[in-house]
C-alpha positions in Angstrom: 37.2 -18.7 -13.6 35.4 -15.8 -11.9 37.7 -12.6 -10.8 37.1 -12.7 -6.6 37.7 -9.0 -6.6 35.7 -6.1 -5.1 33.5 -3.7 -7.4 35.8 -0.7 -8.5 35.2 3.3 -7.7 32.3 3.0 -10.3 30.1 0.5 -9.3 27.7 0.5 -6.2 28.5 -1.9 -3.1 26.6 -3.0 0.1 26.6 -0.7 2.8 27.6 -2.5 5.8 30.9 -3.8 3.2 32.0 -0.4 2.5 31.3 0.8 6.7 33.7 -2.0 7.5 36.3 -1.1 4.4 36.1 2.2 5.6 37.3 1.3 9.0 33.5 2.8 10.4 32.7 0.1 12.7 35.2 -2.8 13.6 33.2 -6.1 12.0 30.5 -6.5 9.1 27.8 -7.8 11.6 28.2 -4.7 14.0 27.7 -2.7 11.0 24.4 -4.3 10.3 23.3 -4.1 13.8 23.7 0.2 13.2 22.3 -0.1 10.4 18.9 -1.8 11.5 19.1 -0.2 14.6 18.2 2.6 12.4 21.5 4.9 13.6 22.5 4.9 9.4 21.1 7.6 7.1 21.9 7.8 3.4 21.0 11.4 1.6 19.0 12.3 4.5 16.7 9.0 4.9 17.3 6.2 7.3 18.7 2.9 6.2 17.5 -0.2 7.7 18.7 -3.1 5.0 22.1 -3.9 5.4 22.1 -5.1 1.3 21.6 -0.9 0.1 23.9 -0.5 -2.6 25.7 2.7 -2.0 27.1 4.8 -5.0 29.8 7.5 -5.2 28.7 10.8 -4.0 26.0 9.4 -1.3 26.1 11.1 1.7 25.9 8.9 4.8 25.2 10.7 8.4 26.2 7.6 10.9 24.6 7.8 14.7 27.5 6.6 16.6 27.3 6.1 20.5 29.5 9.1 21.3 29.5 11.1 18.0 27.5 11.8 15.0 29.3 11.3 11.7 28.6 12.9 8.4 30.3 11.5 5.2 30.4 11.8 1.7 30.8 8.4 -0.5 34.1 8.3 -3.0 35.0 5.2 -4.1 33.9 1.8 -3.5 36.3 0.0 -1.0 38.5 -3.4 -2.5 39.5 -4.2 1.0 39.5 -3.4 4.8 43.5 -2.1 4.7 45.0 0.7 7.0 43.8 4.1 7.8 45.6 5.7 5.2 44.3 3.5 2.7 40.7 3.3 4.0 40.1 7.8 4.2 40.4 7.5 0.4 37.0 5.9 0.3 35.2 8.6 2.1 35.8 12.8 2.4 34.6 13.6 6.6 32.0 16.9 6.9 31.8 16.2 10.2 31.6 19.4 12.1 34.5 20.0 14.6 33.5 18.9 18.0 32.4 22.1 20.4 35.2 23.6 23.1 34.4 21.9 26.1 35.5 23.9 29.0 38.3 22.2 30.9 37.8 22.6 34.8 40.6 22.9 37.2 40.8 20.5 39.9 40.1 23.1 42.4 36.9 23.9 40.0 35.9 20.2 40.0 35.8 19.5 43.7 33.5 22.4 44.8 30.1 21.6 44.8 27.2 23.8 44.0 25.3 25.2 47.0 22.5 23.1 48.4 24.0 20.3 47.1 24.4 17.2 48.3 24.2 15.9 52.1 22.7 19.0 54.7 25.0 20.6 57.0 24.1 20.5 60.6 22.9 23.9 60.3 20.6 23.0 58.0 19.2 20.0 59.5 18.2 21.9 62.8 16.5 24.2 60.3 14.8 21.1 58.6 13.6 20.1 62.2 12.6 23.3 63.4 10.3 23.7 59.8 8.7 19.5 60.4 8.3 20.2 64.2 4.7 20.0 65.3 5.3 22.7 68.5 1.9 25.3 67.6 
């Protein structure tokens, strides 16, 4: 009888498998959709078959919507399991996210100048300029 299992740490597996055993996307088919939407890369050239067999030590730069992720291949996953168990199959150079300046409340509701809807001020200046009174 044959053995149902996954390859092992040493073999090479399908791409969109190991995105979804790593716990990268949240199905198999929405892992080929990235991937031949072209937002996959694999040591540095772009991915379009959802069949490429990756190996350990391929590095794998994913385009997500939000985020861009940059990971290095380490085993072969056997399952999709928990996050503890799937982070084994991967080791995440993904460069910390830049320091996004958090605005006060105060900061958030004033609005730069000329901005927005004209005072009446500047209407009557806006009428004075169209005006055809030579």
């Amino acid at each position: 009888m044959k053995d149902e299992k996954q390859p092992f740490s040493g073999s090479r597996q399908r791409i969109d498998k190991w995105l979804f055993f790593a716990r990268m996307v949240k199905s198999r088919s929405l892992a080929q959709l990235y991937i031949q939407n072209g937002n996959v890369r694999v040591n540095g050239e772009r991915v379009v078959q959802p069949s490429y067999n990756l190996k350990a030590g391929d590095r794998i730069e994913l385009s997500f919507e939000r985020r861009d992720v940059i990971l290095i291949v380490r085993a072969a996953g056997e399952r999709r399991g928990p996050f503890e168990e799937a982070k084994l199959l991967y080791e995440d150079l993904t460069p910390p996210p830049g320091e996004t300046k958090h605005l006060t409340p105060f900061e958030q509701a004033q609005r730069a100048p000329g901005s927005g809807r004209p005072t009446k001020r500047d209407r009557r200046a806006i009428d004075r300029l169209t005006s055809d009174d030579d």
